[in-house]
C-alpha positions in Angstrom: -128.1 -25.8 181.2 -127.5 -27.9 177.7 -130.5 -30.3 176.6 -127.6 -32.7 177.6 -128.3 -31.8 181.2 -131.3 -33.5 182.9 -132.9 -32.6 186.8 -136.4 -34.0 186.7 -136.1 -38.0 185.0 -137.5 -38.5 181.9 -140.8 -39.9 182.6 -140.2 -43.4 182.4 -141.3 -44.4 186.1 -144.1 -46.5 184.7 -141.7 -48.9 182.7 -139.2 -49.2 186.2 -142.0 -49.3 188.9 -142.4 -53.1 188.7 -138.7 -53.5 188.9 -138.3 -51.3 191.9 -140.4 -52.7 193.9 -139.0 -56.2 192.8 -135.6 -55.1 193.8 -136.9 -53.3 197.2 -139.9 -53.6 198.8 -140.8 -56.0 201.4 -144.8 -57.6 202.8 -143.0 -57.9 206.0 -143.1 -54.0 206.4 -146.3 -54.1 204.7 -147.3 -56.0 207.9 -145.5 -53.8 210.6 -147.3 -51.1 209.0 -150.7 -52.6 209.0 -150.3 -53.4 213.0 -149.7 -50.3 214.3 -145.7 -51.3 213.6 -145.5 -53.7 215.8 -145.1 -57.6 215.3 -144.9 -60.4 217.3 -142.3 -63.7 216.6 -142.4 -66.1 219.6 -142.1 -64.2 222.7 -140.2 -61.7 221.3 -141.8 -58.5 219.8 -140.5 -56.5 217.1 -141.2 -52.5 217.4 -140.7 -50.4 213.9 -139.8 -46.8 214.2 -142.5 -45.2 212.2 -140.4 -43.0 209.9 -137.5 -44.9 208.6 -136.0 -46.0 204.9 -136.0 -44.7 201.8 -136.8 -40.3 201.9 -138.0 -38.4 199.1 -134.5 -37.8 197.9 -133.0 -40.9 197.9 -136.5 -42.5 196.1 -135.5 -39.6 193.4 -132.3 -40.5 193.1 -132.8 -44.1 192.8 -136.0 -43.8 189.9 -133.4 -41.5 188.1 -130.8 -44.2 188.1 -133.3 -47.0 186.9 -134.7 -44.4 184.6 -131.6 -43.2 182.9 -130.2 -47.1 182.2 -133.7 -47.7 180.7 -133.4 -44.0 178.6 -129.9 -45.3 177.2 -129.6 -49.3 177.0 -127.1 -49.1 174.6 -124.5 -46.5 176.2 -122.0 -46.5 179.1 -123.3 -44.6 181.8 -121.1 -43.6 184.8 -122.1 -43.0 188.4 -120.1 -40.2 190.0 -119.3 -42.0 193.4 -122.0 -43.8 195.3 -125.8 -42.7 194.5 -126.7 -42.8 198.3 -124.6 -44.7 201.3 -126.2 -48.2 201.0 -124.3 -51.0 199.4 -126.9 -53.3 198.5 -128.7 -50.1 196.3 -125.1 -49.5 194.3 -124.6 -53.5 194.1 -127.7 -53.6 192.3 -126.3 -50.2 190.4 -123.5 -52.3 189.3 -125.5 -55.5 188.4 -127.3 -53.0 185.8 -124.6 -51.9 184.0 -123.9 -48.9 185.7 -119.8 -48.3 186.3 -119.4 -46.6 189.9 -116.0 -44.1 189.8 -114.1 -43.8 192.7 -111.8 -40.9 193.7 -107.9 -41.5 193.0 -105.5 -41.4 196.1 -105.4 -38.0 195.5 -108.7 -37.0 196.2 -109.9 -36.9 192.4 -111.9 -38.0 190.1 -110.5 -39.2 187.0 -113.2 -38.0 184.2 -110.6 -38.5 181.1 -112.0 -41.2 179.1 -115.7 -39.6 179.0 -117.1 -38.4 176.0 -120.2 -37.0 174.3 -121.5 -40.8 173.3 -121.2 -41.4 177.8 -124.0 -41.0 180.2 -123.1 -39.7 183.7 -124.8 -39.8 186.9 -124.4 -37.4 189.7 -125.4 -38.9 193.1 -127.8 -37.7 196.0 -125.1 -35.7 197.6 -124.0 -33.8 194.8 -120.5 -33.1 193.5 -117.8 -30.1 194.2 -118.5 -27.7 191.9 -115.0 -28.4 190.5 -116.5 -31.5 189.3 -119.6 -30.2 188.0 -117.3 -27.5 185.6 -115.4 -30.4 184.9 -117.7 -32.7 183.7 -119.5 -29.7 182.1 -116.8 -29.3 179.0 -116.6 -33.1 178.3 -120.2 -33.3 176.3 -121.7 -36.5 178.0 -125.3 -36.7 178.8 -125.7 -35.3 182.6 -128.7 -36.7 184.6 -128.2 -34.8 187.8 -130.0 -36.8 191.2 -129.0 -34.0 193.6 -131.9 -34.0 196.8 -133.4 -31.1 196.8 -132.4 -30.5 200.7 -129.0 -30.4 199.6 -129.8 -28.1 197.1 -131.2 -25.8 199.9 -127.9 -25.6 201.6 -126.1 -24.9 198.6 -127.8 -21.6 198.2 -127.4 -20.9 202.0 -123.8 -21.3 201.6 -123.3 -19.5 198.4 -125.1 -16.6 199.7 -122.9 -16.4 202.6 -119.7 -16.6 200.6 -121.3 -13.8 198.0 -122.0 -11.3 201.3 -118.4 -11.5 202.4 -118.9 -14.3 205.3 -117.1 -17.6 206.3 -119.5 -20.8 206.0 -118.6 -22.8 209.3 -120.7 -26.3 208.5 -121.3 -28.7 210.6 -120.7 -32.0 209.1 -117.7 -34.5 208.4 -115.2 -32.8 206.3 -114.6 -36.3 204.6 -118.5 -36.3 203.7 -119.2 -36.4 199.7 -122.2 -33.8 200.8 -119.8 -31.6 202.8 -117.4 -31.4 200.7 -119.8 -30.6 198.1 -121.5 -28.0 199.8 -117.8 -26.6 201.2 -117.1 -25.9 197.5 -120.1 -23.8 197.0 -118.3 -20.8 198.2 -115.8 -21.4 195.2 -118.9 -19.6 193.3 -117.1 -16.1 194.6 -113.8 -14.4 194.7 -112.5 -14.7 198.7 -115.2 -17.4 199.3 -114.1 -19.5 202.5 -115.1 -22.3 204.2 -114.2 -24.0 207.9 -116.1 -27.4 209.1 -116.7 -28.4 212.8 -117.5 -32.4 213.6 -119.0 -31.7 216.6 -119.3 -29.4 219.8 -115.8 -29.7 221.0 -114.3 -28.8 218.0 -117.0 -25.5 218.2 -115.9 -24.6 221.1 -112.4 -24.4 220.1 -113.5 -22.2 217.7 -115.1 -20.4 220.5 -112.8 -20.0 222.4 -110.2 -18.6 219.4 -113.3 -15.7 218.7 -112.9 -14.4 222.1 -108.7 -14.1 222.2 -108.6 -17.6 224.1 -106.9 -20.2 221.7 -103.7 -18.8 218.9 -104.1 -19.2 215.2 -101.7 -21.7 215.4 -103.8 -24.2 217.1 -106.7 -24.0 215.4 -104.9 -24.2 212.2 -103.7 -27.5 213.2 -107.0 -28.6 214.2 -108.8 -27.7 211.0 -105.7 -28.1 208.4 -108.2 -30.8 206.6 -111.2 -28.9 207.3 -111.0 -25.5 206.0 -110.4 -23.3 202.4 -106.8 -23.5 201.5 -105.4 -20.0 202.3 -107.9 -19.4 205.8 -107.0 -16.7 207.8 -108.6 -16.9 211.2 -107.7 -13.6 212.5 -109.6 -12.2 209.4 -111.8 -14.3 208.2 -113.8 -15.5 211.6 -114.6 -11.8 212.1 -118.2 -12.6 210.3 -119.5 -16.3 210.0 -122.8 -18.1 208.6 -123.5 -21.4 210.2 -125.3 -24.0 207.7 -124.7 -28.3 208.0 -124.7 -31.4 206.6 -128.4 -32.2 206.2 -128.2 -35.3 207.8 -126.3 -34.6 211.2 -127.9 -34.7 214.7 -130.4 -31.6 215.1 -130.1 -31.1 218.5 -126.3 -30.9 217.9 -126.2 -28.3 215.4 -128.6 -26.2 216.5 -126.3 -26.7 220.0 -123.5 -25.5 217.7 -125.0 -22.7 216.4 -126.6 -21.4 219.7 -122.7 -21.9 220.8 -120.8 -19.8 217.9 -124.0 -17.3 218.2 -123.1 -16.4 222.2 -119.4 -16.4 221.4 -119.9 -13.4 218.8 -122.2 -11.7 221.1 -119.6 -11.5 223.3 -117.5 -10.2 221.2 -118.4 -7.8 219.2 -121.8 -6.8 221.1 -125.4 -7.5 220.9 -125.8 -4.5 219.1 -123.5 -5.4 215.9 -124.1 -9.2 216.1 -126.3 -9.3 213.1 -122.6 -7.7 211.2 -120.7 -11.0 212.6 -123.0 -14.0 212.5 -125.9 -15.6 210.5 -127.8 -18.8 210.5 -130.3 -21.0 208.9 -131.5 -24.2 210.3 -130.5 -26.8 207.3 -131.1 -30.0 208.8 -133.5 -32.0 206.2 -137.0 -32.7 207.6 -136.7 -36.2 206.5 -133.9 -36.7 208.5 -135.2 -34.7 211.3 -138.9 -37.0 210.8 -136.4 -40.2 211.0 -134.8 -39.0 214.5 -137.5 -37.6 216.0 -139.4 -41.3 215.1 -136.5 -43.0 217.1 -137.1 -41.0 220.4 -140.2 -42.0 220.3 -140.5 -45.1 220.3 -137.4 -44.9 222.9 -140.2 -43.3 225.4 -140.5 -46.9 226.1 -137.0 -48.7 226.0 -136.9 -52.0 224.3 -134.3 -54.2 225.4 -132.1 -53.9 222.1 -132.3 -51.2 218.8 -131.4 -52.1 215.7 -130.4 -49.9 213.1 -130.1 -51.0 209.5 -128.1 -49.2 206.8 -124.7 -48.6 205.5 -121.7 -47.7 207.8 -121.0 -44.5 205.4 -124.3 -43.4 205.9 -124.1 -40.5 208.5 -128.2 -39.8 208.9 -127.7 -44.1 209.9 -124.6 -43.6 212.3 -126.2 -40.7 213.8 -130.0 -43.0 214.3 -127.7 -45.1 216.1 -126.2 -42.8 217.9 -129.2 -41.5 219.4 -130.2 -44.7 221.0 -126.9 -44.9 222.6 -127.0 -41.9 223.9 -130.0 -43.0 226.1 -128.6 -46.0 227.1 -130.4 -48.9 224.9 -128.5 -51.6 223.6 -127.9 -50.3 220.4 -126.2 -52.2 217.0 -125.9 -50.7 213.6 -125.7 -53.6 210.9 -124.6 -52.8 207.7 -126.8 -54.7 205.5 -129.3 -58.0 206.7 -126.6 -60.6 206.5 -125.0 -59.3 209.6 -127.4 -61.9 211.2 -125.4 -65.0 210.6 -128.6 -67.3 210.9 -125.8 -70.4 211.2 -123.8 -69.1 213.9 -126.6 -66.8 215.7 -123.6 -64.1 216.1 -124.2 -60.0 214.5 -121.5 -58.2 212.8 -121.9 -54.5 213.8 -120.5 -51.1 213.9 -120.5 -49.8 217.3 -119.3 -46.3 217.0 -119.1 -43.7 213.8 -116.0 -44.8 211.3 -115.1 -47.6 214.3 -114.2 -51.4 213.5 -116.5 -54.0 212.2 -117.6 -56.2 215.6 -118.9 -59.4 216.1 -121.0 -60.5 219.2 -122.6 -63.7 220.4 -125.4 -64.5 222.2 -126.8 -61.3 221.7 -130.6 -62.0 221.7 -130.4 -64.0 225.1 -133.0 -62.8 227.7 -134.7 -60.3 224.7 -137.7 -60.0 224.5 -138.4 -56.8 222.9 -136.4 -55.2 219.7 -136.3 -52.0 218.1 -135.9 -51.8 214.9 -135.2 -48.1 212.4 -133.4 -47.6 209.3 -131.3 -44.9 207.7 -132.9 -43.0 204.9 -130.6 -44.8 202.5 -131.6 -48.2 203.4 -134.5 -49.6 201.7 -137.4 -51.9 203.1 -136.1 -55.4 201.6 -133.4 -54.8 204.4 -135.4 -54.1 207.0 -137.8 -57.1 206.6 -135.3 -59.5 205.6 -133.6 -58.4 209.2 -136.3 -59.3 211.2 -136.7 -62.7 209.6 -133.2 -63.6 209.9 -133.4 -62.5 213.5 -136.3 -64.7 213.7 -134.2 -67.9 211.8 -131.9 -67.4 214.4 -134.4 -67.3 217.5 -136.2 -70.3 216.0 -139.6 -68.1 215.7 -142.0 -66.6 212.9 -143.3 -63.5 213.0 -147.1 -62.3 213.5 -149.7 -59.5 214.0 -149.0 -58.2 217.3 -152.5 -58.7 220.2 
């Protein structure tokens, strides 16, 4: 690229350490982490998850951000979207200067009124390769916070679309990272793309592959989820499998495993290497983050609560997980869903669902899990404990 385009910072994380951790960090966590992540408030004990918060990535993407308003005091810098799915991290975006863009009703970005003298940011999920060319001709400084995982995919993807065969992700087609990584196969001629949310719609897929479902039904199924110009009859004859890096493991690998036996069937063990390809594309952060809540499920608390923004999907799919096994489970937004006046929680209790608000949630607790999405970072996990702790009329301490 240009000497306008920057991947790696500009080595300035010693001038923006003191106001990260300012503006994130938290002694309360400090403290879980000291005592084996466990504390104590009254007779109620708090249990930490022990991977959860910030990953590599979003770290990156954050310094990068802090980093490039320090580079360029002086000029407008513009953030492509939301750097990661936390609203407190893009509030404090804002506070700095930095102006958020937000697609039109049409699905676009509007990048008219950027110019060479501009600074643009480009988030933790990436952007559409449209949007990359795009921003590309108009000059600006480009300071590109892409995770690396993500980056991973990409490649998977484009290979796939470069060897003649249809990218089926796993992911939500609505997903700034899935529809980033759908665009990849814009990189070559015939290049197509279909995604699947979960195992149902998989199996419709499924089911389609082996002369059980009509093009007709699948196209209404997948109208919003697939390359304009699809043709199922032709272009599901070979298929690479990839996902969204922060969906449920299990799930895709499930997926996969599904699609896999369903060409098998078709077209032969012997000629099944022809038709179908995969590559486990899950990030280990988010994989380290899951794997941290079924543990600490081994033993059930009475309650879980998971901290980070509703958009986030590695968050939704944390809480998820503990509803699956039949805890208690509420995802909060951000710390102040624990009106310390009232005592009642504002949560989300199901992926893209309603805001709730319950009362008299904490009665008869006396043991709370506690995790956070990878976007979240550790100023909301303390200050959720201690508001849970205003409200329960307790302090916490060093677990015996």
């Amino acid at each position: 690229m240009t000497s306008t385009y920057f991947r790696k910072g500009f080595g300035l994380k010693a001038a923006i350490e003191g106001q990260l951790t300012a503006d994130y960090s938290s002694r309360l966590v400090d403290a879980f982490r000291s005592n084996d992540y466990r504390l104590q408030a009254g007779p109620v004990e708090f249990r930490l998850a022990r991977e959860f918060g910030f990953c590599y990535g979003v770290d990156r993407a954050v310094e990068y951000a802090y980093e490039t308003r320090t580079k360029f005091p002086d000029r407008r810098v513009f953030l492509v979207g939301e750097i990661i799915h936390n609203p407190h991290v893009n509030a404090k975006l804002t506070a700095m200067g930095i102006t958020i863009l937000a697609r039109s009703e049409s699905g676009a970005f509007d990048f008219s009124f950027i110019g060479p003298a501009d600074v643009v940011l480009l988030p933790a999920f990436g952007v559409t390769v449209q949007d990359f060319e795009r921003l590309g001709t108009l000059g600006a400084v480009l300071v590109d916070t892409t995770c690396g995982s993500v980056l991973n995919v990409w490649k998977r993807v484009e290979a796939y679309a470069r060897d003649g065969y249809t990218a089926i992700i796993h992911g939500k087609y609505f997903h700034e990272e899935t529809r980033a990584t759908a665009s990849q196969v814009n990189r070559h001629p015939g290049g197509r793309y279909l995604v699947v949310f979960d195992m149902a719609e998989a199996r419709e897929l499924c089911e389609f592959i082996e002369g059980r479902r009509s093009p007709e039904e699948l196209e209404s199924r997948f109208r919003h989820a697939m390359s304009p110009g699809l043709d199922f009859g032709r272009d599901l004859e070979r298929v690479g499998l990839a996902n969204q890096t922060t969906m449920l493991s299990g799930e895709s690998l499930a997926i996969a495993s599904e699609i896999r036996a369903s060409m098998e069937r078709r077209y032969g063990v012997e000629q099944l290497d022809r038709h179908f390809r995969t590559f486990d594309t899950i990030c280990s952060a988010t994989q380290e983050r899951q794997d941290a809540v079924l543990k600490l499920l081994e033993s059930p608390p009475d309650l879980m609560l998971v901290v980070g923004g509703y958009n986030s999907s590695n968050t939704t799919h944390l809480a998820a997980l503990a509803r699956d096994r039949g805890v208690r489970t509420y995802h909060l937004e951000d710390a102040d869903a624990v009106d310390i006046g009232t005592g009642r929680l504002r949560h989300q209790p199901g992926i893209k669902q309603p805001e709730e608000t319950v009362e008299n949630w904490l009665e008869g607790v006396r043991s709370i899990g506690i995790t956070a999405g990878a976007s979240t970072p550790n100023n909301k996990i303390g200050e959720t404990v201690l508001r849970v702790c205003a409200v329960l009329g307790v302090e916490p301490a060093p677990a015996d």
